[in-house]
LOMAR-56443 format. One record per residue (C-alpha): residue number from 1; residue in one letter; x, y, z. Coordinates in steps of 0.5 Angstrom, whole numbers, m for minus. Each point is the difference from the previous one (the first is absolute). Layout:
N
R   pos   code       X       Y       Z
R   NUM      a       X       Y       Z
...
***
This chain:
346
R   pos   code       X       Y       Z
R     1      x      33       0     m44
R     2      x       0       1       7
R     3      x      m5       6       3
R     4      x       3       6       4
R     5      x      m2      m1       7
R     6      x      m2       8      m1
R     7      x      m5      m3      m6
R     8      x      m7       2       1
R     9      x      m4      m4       3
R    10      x      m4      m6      m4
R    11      x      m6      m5       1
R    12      x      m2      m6      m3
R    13      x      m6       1      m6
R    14      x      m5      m5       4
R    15      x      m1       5       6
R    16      x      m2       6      m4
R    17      x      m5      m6      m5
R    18      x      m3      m1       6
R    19      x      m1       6       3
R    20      x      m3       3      m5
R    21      x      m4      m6      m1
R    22      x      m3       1       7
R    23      x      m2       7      m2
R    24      x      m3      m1      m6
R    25      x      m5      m6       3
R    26      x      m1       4       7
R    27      x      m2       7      m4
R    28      x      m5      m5      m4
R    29      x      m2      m2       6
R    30      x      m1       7       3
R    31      x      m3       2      m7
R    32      x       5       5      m2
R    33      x       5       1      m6
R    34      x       7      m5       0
R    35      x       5       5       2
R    36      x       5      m1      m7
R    37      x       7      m1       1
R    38      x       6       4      m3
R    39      x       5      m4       3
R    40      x       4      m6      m4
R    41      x      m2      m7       0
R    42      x       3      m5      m3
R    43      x      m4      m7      m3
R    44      x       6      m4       4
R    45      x      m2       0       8
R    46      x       7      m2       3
R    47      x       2       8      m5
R    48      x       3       6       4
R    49      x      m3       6       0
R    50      x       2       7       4
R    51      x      m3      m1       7
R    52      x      m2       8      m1
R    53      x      m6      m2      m5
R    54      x      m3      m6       4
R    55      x       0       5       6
R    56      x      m3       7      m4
R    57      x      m5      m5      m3
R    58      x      m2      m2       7
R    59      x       0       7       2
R    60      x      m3       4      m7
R    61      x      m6      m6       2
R    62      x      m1       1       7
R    63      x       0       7      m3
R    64      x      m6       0      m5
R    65      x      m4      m5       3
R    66      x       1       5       6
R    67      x       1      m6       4
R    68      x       5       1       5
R    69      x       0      m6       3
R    70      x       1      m4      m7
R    71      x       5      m4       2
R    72      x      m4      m3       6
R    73      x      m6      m2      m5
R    74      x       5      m3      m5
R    75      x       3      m5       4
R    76      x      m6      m5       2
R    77      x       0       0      m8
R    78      x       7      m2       0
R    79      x       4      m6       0
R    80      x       6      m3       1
R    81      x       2      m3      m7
R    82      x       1       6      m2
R    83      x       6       1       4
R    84      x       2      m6      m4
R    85      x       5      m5       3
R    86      x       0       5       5
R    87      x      m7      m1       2
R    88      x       0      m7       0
R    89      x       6       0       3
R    90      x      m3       4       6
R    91      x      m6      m4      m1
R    92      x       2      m7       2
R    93      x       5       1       6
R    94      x       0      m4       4
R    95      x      m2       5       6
R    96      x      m2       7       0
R    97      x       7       3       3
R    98      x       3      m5      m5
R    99      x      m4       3      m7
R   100      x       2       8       3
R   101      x       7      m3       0
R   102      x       1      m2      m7
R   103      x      m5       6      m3
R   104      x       5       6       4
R   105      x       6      m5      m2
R   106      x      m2      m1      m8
R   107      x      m4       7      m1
R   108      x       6       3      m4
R   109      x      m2      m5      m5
R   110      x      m7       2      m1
R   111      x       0       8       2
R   112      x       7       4       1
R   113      x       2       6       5
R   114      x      m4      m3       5
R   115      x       1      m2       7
R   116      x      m4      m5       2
R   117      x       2      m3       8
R   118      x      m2      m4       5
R   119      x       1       0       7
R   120      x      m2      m3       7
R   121      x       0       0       7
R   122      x      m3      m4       6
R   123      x      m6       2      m2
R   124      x      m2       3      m7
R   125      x       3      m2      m7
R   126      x       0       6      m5
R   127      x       1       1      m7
R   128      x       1       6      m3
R   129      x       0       3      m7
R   130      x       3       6      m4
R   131      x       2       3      m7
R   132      x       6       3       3
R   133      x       1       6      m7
R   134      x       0       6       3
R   135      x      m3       3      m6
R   136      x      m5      m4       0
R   137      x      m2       2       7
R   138      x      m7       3      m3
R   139      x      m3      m6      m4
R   140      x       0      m5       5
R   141      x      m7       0       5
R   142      x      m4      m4      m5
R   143      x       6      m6      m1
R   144      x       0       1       8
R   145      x      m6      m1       1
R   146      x      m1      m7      m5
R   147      x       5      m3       3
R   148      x      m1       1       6
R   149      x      m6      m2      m1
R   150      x       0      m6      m5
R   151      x       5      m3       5
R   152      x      m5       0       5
R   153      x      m5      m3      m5
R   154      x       5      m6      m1
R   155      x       1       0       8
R   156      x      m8      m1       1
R   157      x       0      m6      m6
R   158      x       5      m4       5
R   159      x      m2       2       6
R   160      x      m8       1       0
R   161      x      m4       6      m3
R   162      x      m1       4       6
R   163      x       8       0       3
R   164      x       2       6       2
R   165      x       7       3       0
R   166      x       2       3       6
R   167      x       3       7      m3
R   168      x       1       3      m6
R   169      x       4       5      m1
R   170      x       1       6      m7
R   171      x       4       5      m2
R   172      x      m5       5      m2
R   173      x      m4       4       4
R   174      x      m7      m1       2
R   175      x      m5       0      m6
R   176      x      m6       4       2
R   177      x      m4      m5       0
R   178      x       2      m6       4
R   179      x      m5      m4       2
R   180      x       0      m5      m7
R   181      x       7      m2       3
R   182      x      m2       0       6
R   183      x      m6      m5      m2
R   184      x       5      m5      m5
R   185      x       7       0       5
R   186      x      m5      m2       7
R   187      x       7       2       3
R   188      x       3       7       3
R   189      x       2       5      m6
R   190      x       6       4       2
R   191      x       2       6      m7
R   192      x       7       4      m1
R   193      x       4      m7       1
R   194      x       7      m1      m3
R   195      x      m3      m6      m4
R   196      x      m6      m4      m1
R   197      x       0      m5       4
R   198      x      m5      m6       3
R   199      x       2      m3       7
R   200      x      m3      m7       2
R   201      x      m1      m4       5
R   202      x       6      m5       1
R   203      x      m5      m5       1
R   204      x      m3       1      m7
R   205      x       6       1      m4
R   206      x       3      m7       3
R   207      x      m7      m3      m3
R   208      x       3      m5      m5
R   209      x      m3      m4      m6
R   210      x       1      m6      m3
R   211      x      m3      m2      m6
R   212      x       2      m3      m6
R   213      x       0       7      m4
R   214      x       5       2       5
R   215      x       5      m6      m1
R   216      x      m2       0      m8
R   217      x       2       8      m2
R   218      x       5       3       6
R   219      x       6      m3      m2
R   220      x      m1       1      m8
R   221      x      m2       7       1
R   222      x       6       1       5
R   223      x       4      m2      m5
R   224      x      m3       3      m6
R   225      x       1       7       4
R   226      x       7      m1       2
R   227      x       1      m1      m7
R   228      x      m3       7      m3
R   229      x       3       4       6
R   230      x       7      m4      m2
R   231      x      m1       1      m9
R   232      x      m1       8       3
R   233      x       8       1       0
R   234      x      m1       5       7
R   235      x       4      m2       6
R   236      x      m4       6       3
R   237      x      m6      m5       0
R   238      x       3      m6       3
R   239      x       2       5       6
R   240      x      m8       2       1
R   241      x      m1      m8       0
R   242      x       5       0       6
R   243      x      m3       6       3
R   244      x      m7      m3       0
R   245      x       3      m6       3
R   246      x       4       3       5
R   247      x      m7       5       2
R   248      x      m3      m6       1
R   249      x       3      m4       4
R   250      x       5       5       5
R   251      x      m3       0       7
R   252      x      m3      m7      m1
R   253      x       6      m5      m3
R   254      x       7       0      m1
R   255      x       2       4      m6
R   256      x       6      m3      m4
R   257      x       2      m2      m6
R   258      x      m3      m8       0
R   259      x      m6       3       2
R   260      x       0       6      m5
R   261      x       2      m4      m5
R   262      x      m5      m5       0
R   263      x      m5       6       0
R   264      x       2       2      m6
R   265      x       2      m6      m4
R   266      x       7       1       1
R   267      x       7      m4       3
R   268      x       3       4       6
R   269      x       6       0      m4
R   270      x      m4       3      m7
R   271      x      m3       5       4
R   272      x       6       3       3
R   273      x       3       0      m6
R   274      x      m6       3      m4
R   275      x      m1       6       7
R   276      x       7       1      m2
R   277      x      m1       1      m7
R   278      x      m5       5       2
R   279      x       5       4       5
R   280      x      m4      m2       6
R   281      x      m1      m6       5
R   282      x      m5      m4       5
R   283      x       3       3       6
R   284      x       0       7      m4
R   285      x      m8      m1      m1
R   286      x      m1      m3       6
R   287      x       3       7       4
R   288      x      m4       4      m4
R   289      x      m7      m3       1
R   290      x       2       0       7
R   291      x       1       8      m1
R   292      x      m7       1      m4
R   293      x      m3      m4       5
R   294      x       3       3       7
R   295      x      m2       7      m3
R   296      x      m7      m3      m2
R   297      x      m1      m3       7
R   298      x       3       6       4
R   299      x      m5       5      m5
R   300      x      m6      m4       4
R   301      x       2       2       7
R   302      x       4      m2       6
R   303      x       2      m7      m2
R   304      x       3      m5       6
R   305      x       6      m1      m2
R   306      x       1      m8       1
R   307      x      m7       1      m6
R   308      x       5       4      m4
R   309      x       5      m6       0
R   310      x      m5      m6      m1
R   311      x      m3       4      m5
R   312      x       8       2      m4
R   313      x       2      m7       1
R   314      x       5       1       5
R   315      x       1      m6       6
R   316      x       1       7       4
R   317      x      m2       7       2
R   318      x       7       3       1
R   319      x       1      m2      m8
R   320      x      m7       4      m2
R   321      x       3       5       4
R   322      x       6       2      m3
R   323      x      m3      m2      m7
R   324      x      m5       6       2
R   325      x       5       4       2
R   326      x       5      m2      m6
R   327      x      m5       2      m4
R   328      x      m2       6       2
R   329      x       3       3       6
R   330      x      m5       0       5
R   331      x      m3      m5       5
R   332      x      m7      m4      m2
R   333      x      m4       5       5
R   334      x       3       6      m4
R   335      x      m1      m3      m7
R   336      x      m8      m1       2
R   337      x       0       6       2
R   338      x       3       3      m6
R   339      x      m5      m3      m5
R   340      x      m6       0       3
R   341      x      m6       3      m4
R   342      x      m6       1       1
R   343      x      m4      m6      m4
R   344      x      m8      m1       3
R   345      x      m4      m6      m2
R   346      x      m6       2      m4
***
């Protein structure tokens, strides 16, 4: 039977083994008692669970051991594997912007009620990560913090163990204490952020990679999650597939229903057959990551207005434009205007 898109969010078995794992061998470690878990567990890895209890054993953790930065000290203990296919599948792209790619257009097979997108301007590539639950909201600064953070530790493994990113962005406020942050990112820290999000240099996220693992497993773990994200009978996650793959190529290369469609494993006939099905459209999704992104753009400050057009995937200013003003009645000066808030780096 088909999941209501309204039906609380789950994440597969092997996430939570791992992680309660890794906080029993780190409280060894430091000499303190295993912090138990209440949380539901099942034998079988590729199992659902509620994503509410991986996230409240994460924070009850964090909580007992009075760690706030639990989620940090776990994530050089943690490896890919324990995202399964979608670990490995991350883990042998064949470049860096490529394997962030596969991992926002296939999380929904592994973690649902999560954004997870990339983007990419002249300078920098960004990936950025979110549970999207609003009643979750509170029970997310450890899961942040792991991700954010193990991604980075798979980074260095590719790219050297002292490559820095070059921002690093959080949802939640500033701790007390910043510094172990400070001291294990080696890059600027900006808290109160709409998302968690890594941002690199174009440079590095173009590092490609040929290997024999590489040719081996990528198309058998593309194919594999294809196939768990088509047995899930939700048309809802086909269009977060296409999202992903829209975010991470608008502004950088035609975005049409060939090049979607072979993103997500799809004919361009099939895939608009199944976006119908689904009350939506490549040109509708389109529009609306170009909304979301203008006003993300905008937020940020004054932004010219040829920039906003590259970055919209627009050939000309004067239809970034009228967009803006479709959307929301104003001018891109005035749309800045309006959403900016005051976000320092700490």
């Amino acid at each position: 039977m088909a999941r209501s898109s309204e039906a609380e969010p789950r994440v597969r078995s092997s996430v939570l083994h791992s992680v309660t794992a890794a906080t029993r061998d780190w409280a060894v470690a430091q000499g303190r008692a295993p912090a138990s878990t209440h949380a539901p567990a099942s034998d079988d890895l590729y199992a659902w669970i509620p994503l509410r209890d991986y996230l409240a054993f994460f924070e009850g953790a964090a909580q007992r051991h009075d760690e706030p930065n639990l989620g940090l000290e776990l994530c050089r203990r943690f490896q890919p594997s324990a995202l399964g296919p979608l670990g490995v599948l991350f883990s042998t792209a064949s470049s860096i912007a490529d394997g962030f790619a596969h991992l926002s257009a296939f999380l929904g097979a592994w973690q649902e009620g999560t954004d997870a997108i990339c983007e990419q301007d002249k300078a920098l590539f960004s990936w950025s990560y979110r549970v999207r639950a609003r009643n979750l909201r509170g029970l997310r600064r450890q899961d942040a913090l792991f991700t954010i953070g193990a991604t980075i530790c798979w980074l260095r493994l590719r790219l050297g163990p002292h490559w820095h990113p070059s921002e690093i962005h959080f949802e939640d406020s500033a701790p007390d204490d910043v510094s172990p942050l400070r001291q294990f990112f080696k890059a600027p820290i900006y808290f109160g952020q709409e998302t968690n999000r890594i941002l690199i240099d174009n440079d590095d996220a173009g590092t490609t990679f040929r290997d024999a693992a590489s040719a081996v497993f990528f198309p058998f773990m593309q194919r594999h999650l294809s196939d768990l994200m088509e047995d899930r009978g939700l048309p809802a996650f086909l269009v977060e597939r296409v999202q992903a793959a829209v975010a991470a190529r608008l502004g950088t290369e035609p975005v049409t229903l060939a090049t979607i469609g072979k993103a997500v494993g799809l004919a361009e006939r099939t895939l608009q057959r199944k976006l119908a099905l689904s009350g939506t459209s490549l040109r509708a999704i389109v529009r609306d990551e170009r909304e979301r992104r203008a006003r993300e753009l905008c937020a940020r400050g004054q932004v010219p207005v040829a920039r906003l057009a590259e970055q919209l995937g627009y050939a000309e200013a004067s239809s970034a434009c009228r967009g803006i003003k479709a959307w929301t009645g104003a001018t891109s000066a005035e749309l800045g205007r309006n959403l900016m808030n005051g976000v320092s780096e700490v």
